[in-house]
Backbone as XML, in Angstrom:
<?xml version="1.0"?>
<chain id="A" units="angstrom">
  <residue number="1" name="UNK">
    <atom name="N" x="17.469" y="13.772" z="-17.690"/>
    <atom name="CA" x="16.023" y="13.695" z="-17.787"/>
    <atom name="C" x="15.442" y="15.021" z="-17.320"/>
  </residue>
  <residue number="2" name="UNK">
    <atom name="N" x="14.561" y="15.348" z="-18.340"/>
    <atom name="CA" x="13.797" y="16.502" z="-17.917"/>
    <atom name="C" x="12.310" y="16.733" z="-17.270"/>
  </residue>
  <residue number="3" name="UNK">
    <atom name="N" x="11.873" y="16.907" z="-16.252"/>
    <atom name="CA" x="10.882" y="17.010" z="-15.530"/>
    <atom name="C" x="9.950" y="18.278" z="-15.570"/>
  </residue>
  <residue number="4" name="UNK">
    <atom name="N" x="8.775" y="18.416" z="-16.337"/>
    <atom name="CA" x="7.665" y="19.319" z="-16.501"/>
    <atom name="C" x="7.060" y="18.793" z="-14.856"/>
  </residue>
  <residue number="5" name="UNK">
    <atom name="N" x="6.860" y="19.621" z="-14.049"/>
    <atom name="CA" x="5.665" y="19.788" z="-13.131"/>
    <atom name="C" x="4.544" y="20.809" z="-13.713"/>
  </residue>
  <residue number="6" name="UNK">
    <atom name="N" x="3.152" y="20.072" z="-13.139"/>
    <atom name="CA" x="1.921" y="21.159" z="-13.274"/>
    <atom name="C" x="2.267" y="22.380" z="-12.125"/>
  </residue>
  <residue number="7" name="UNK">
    <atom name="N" x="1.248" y="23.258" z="-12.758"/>
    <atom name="CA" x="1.914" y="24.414" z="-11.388"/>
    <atom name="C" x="1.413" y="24.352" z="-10.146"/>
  </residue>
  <residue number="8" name="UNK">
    <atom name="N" x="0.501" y="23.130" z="-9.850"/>
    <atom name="CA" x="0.237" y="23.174" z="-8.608"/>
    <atom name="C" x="1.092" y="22.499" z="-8.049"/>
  </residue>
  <residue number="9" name="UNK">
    <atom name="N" x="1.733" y="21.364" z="-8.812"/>
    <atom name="CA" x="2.516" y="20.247" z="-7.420"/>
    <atom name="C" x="3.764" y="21.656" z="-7.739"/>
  </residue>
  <residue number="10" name="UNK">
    <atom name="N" x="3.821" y="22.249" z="-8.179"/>
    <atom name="CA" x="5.346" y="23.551" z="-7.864"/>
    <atom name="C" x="4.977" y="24.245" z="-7.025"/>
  </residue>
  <residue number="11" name="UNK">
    <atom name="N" x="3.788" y="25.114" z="-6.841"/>
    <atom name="CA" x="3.157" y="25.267" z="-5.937"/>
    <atom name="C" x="3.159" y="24.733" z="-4.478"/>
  </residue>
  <residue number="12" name="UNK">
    <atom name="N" x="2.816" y="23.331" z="-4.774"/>
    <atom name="CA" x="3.276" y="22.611" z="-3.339"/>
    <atom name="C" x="4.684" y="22.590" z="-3.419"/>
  </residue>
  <residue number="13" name="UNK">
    <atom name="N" x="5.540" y="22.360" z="-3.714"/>
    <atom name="CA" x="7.061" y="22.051" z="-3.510"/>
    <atom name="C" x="7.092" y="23.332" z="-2.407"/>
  </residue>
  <residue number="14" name="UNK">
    <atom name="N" x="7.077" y="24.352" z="-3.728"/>
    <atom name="CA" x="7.380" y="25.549" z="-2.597"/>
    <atom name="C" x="6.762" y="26.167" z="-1.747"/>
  </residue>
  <residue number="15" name="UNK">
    <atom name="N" x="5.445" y="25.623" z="-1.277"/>
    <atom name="CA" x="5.203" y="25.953" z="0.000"/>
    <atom name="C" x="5.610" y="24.829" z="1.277"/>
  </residue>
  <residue number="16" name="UNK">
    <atom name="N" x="6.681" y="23.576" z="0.400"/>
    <atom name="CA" x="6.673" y="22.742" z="1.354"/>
    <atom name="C" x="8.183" y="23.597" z="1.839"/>
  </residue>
  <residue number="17" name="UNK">
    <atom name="N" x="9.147" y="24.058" z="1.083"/>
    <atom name="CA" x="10.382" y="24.859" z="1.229"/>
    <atom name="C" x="10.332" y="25.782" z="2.429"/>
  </residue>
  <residue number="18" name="UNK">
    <atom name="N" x="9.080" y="26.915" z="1.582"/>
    <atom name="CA" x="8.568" y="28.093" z="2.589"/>
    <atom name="C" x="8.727" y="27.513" z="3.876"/>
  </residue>
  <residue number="19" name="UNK">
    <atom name="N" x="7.755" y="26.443" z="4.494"/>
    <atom name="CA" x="7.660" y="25.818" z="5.490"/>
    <atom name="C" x="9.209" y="25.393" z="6.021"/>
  </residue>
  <residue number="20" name="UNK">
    <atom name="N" x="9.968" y="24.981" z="5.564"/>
    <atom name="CA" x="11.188" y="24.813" z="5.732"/>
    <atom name="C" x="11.159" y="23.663" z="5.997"/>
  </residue>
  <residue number="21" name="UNK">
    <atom name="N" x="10.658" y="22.469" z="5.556"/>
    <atom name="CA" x="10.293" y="21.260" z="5.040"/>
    <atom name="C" x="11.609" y="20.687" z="4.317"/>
  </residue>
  <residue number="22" name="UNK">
    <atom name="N" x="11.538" y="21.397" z="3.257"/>
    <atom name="CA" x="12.692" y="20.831" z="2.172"/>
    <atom name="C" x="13.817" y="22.495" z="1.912"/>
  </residue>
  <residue number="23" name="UNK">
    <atom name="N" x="15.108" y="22.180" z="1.653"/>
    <atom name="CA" x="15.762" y="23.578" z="1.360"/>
    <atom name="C" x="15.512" y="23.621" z="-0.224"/>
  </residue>
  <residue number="24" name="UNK">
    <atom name="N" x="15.026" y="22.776" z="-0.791"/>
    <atom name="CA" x="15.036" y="23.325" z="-2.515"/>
    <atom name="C" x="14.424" y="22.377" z="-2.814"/>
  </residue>
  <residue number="25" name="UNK">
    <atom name="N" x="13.907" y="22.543" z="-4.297"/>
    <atom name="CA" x="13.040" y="21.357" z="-5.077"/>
    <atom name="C" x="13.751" y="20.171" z="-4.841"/>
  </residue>
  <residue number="26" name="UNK">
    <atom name="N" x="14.767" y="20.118" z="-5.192"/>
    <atom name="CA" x="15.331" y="18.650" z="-5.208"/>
    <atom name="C" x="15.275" y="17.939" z="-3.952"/>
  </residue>
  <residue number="27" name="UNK">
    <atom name="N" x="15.125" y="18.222" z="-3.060"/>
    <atom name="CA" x="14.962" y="17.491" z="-1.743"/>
    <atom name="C" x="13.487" y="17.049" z="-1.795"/>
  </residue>
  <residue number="28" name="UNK">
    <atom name="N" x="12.749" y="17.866" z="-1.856"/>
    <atom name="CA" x="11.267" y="17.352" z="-2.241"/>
    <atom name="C" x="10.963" y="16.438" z="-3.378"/>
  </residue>
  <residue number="29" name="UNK">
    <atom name="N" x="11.606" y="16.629" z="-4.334"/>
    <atom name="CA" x="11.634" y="15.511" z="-5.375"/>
    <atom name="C" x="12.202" y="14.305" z="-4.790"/>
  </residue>
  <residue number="30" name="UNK">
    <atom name="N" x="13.464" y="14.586" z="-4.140"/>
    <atom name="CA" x="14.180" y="12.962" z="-4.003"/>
    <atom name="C" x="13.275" y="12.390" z="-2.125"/>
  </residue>
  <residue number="31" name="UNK">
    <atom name="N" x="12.333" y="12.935" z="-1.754"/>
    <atom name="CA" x="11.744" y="12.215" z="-0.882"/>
    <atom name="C" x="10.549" y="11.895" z="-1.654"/>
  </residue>
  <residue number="32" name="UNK">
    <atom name="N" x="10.125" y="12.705" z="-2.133"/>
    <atom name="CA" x="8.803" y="11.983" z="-2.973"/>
    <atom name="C" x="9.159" y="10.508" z="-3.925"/>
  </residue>
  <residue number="33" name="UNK">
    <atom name="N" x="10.126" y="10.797" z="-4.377"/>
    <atom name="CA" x="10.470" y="9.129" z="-4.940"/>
    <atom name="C" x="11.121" y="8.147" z="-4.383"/>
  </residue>
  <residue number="34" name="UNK">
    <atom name="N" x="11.830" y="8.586" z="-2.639"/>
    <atom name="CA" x="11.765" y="7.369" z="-1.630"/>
    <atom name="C" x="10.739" y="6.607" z="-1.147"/>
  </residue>
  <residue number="35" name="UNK">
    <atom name="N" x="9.533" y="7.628" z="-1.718"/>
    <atom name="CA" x="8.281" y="7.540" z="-0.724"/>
    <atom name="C" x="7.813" y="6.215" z="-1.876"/>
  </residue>
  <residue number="36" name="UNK">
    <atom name="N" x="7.688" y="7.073" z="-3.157"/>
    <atom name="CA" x="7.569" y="6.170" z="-4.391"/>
    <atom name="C" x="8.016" y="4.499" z="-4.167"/>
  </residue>
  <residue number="37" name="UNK">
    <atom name="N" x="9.327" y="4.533" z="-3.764"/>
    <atom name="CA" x="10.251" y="3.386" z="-3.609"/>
    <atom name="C" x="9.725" y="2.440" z="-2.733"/>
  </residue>
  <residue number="38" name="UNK">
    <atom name="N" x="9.519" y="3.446" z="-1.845"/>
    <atom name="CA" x="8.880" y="2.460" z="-0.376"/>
    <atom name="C" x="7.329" y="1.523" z="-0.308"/>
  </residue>
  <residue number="39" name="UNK">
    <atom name="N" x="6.600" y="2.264" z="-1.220"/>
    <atom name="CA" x="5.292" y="1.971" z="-1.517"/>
    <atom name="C" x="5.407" y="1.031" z="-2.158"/>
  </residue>
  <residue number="40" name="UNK">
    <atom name="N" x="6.257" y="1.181" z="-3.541"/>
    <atom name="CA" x="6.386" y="-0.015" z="-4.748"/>
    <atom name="C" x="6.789" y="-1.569" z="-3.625"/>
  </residue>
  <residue number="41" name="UNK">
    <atom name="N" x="7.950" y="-1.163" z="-3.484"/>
    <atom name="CA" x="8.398" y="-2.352" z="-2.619"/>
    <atom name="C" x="7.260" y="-2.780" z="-1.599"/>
  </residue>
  <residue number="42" name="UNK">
    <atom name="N" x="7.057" y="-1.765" z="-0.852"/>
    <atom name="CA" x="5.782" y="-2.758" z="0.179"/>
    <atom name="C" x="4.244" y="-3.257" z="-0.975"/>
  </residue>
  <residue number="43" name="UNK">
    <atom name="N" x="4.393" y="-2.779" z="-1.679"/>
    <atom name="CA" x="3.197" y="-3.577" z="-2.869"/>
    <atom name="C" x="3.808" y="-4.827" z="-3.146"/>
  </residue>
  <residue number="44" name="UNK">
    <atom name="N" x="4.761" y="-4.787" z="-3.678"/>
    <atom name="CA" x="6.013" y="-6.265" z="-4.108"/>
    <atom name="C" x="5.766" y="-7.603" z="-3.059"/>
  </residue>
  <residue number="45" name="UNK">
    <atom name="N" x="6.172" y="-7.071" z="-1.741"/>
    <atom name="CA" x="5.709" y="-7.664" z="-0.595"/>
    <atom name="C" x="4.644" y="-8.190" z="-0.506"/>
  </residue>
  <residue number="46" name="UNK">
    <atom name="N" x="3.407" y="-7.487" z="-0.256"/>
    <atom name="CA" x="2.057" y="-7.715" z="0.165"/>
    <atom name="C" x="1.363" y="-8.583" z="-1.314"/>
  </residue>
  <residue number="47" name="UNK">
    <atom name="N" x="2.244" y="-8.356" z="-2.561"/>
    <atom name="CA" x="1.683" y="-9.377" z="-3.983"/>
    <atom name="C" x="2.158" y="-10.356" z="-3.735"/>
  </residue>
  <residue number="48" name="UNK">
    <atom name="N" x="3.257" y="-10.934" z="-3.251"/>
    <atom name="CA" x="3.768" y="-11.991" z="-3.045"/>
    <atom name="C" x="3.551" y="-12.947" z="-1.703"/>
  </residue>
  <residue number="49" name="UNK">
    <atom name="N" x="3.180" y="-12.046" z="-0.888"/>
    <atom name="CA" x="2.371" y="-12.942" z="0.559"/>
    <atom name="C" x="0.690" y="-13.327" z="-0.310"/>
  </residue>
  <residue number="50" name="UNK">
    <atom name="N" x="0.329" y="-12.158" z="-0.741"/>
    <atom name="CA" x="-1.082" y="-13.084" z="-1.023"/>
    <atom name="C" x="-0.616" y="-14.091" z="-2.628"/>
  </residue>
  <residue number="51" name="UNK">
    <atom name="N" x="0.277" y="-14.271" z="-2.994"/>
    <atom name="CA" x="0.138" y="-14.732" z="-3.986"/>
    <atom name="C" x="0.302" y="-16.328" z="-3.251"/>
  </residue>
  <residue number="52" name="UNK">
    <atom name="N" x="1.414" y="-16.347" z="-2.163"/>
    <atom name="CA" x="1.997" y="-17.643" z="-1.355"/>
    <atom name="C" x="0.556" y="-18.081" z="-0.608"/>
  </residue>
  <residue number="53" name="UNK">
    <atom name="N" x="-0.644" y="-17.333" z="-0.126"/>
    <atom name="CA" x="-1.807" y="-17.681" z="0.234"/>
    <atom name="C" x="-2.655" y="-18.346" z="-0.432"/>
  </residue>
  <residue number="54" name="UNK">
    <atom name="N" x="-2.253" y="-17.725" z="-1.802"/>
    <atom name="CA" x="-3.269" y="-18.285" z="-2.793"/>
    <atom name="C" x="-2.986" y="-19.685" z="-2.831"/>
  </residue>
  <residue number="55" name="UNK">
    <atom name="N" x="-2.094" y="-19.801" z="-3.105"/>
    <atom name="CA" x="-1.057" y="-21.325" z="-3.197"/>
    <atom name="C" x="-1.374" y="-22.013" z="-2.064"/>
  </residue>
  <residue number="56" name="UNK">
    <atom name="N" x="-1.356" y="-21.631" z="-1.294"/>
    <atom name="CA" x="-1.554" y="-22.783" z="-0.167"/>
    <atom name="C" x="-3.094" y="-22.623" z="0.224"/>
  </residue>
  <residue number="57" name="UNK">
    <atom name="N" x="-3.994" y="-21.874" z="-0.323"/>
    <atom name="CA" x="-5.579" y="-22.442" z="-0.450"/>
    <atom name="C" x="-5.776" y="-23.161" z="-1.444"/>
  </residue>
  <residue number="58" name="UNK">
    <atom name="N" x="-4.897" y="-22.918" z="-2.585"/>
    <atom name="CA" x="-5.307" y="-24.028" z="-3.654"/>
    <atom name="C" x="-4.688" y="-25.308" z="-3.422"/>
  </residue>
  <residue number="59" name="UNK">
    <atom name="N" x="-3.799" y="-25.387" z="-2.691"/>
    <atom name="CA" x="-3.372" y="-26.540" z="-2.053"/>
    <atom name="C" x="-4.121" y="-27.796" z="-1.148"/>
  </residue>
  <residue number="60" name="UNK">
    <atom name="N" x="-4.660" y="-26.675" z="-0.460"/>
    <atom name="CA" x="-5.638" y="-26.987" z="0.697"/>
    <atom name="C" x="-6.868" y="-27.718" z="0.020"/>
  </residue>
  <residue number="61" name="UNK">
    <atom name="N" x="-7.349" y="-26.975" z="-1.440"/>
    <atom name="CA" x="-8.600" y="-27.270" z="-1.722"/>
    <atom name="C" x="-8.283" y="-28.433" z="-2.249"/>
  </residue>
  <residue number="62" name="UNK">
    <atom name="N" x="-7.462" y="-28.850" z="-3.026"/>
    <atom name="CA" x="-6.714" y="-30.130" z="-3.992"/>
    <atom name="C" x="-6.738" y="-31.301" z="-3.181"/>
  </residue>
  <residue number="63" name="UNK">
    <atom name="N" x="-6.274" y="-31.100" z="-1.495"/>
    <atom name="CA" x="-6.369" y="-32.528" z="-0.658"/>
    <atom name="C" x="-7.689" y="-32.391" z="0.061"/>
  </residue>
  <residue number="64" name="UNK">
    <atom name="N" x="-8.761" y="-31.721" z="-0.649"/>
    <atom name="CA" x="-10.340" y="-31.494" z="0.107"/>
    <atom name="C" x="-10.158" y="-30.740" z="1.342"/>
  </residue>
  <residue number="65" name="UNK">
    <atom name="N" x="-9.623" y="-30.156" z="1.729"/>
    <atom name="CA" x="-9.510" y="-29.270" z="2.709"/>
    <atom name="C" x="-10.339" y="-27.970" z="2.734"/>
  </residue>
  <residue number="66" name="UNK">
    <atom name="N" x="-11.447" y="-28.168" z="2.813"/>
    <atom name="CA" x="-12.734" y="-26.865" z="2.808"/>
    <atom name="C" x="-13.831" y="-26.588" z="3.424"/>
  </residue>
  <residue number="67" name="UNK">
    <atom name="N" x="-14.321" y="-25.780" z="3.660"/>
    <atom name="CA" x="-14.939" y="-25.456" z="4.683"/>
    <atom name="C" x="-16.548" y="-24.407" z="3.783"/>
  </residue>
  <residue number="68" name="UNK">
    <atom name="N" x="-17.203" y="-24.425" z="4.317"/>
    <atom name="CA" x="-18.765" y="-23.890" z="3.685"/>
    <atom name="C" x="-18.095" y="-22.419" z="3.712"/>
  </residue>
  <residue number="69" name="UNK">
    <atom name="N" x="-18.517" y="-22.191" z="2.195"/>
    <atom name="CA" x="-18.706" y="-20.684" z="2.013"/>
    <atom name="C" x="-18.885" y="-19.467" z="3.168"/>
  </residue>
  <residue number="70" name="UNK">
    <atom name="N" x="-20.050" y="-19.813" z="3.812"/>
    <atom name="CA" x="-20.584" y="-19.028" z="4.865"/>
    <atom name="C" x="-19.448" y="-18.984" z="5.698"/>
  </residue>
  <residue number="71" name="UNK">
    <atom name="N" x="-19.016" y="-19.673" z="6.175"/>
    <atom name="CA" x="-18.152" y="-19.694" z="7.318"/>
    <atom name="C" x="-17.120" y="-18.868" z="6.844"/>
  </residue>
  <residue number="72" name="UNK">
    <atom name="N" x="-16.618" y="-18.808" z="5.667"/>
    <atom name="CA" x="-15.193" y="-18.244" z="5.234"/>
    <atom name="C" x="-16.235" y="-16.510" z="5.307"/>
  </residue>
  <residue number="73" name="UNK">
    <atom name="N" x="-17.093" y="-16.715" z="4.643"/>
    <atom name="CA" x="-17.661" y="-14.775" z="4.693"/>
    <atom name="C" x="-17.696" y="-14.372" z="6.401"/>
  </residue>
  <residue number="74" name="UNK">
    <atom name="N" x="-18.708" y="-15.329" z="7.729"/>
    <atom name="CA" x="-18.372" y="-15.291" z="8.709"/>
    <atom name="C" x="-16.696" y="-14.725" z="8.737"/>
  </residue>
  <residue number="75" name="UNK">
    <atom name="N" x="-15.741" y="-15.305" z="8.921"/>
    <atom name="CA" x="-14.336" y="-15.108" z="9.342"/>
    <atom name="C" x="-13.787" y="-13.615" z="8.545"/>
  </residue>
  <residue number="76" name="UNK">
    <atom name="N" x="-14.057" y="-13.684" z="7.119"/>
    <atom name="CA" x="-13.706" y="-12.688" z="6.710"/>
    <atom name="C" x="-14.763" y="-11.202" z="7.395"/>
  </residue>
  <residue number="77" name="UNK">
    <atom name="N" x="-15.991" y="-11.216" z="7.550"/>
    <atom name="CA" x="-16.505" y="-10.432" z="7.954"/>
    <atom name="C" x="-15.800" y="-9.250" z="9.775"/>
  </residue>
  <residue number="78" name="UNK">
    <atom name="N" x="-15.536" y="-10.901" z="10.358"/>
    <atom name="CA" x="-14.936" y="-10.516" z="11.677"/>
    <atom name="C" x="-13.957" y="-10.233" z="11.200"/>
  </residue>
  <residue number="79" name="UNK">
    <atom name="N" x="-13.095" y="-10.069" z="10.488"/>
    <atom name="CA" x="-11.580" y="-9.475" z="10.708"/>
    <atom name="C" x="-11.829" y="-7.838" z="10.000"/>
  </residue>
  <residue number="80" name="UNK">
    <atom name="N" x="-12.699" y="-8.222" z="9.199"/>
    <atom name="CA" x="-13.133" y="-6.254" z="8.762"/>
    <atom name="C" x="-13.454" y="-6.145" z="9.735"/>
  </residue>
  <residue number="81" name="UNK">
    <atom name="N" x="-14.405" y="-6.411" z="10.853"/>
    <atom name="CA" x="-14.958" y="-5.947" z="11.834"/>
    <atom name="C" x="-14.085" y="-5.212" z="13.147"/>
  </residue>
  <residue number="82" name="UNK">
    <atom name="N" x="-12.930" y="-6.097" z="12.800"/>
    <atom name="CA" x="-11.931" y="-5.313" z="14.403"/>
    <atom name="C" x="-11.399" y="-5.087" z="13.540"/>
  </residue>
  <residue number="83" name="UNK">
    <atom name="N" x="-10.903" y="-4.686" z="11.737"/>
    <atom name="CA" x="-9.831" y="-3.709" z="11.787"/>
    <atom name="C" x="-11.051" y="-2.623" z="11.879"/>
  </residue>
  <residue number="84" name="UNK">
    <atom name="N" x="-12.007" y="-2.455" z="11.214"/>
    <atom name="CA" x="-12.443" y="-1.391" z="11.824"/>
    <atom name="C" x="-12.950" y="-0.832" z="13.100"/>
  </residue>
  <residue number="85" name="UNK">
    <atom name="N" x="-12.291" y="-1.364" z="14.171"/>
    <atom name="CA" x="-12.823" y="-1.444" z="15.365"/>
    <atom name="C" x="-11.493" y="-0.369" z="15.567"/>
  </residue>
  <residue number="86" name="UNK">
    <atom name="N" x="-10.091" y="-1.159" z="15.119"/>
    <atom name="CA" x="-8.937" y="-0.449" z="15.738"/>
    <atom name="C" x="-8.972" y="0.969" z="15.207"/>
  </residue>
  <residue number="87" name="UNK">
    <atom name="N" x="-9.281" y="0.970" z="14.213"/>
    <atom name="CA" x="-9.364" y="2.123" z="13.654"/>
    <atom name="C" x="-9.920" y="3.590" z="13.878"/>
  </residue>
  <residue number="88" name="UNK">
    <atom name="N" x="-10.483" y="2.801" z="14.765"/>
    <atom name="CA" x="-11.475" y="4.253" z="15.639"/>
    <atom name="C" x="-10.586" y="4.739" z="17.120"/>
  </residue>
</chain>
């Protein structure tokens, strides 16, 4: 397989080298597509926990198990609220 880069990500490669980061393109290539790897898979993950959530709210809703709108925006509101709390 043959790989065209634009000249900027070559650009970056080799100032990541210069830096002494990577000893040659190929090291920079084969971490950039661990990185690739790692991301895909933790997406895989995080689709399949909310997909098992979904399921068990639609579960929940099927034996009447529900609660007023408001309250769910309440709850969801507070949990944006301290991640952006930690975040600072």
């Amino acid at each position: 397989m043959n790989i065209t880069l634009k000249p900027e990500q070559e650009q970056f490669i080799q100032s990541q080298i210069e830096r002494g980061i990577f000893a040659n393109p190929e090291q920079a290539i084969e971490a950039a597509l661990r990185l690739l790897e790692e991301q895909s898979i933790s997406y895989e993950q995080w689709l399949e926990e909310n997909r098992q959530k979904v399921e068990v709210g639609l579960a929940q809703l099927e034996r009447g198990e529900k609660f007023p709108l408001e309250v769910a925006f309440e709850r969801l509101e507070r949990k944006v609220n301290k991640l952006r709390e930690e975040q600072q």
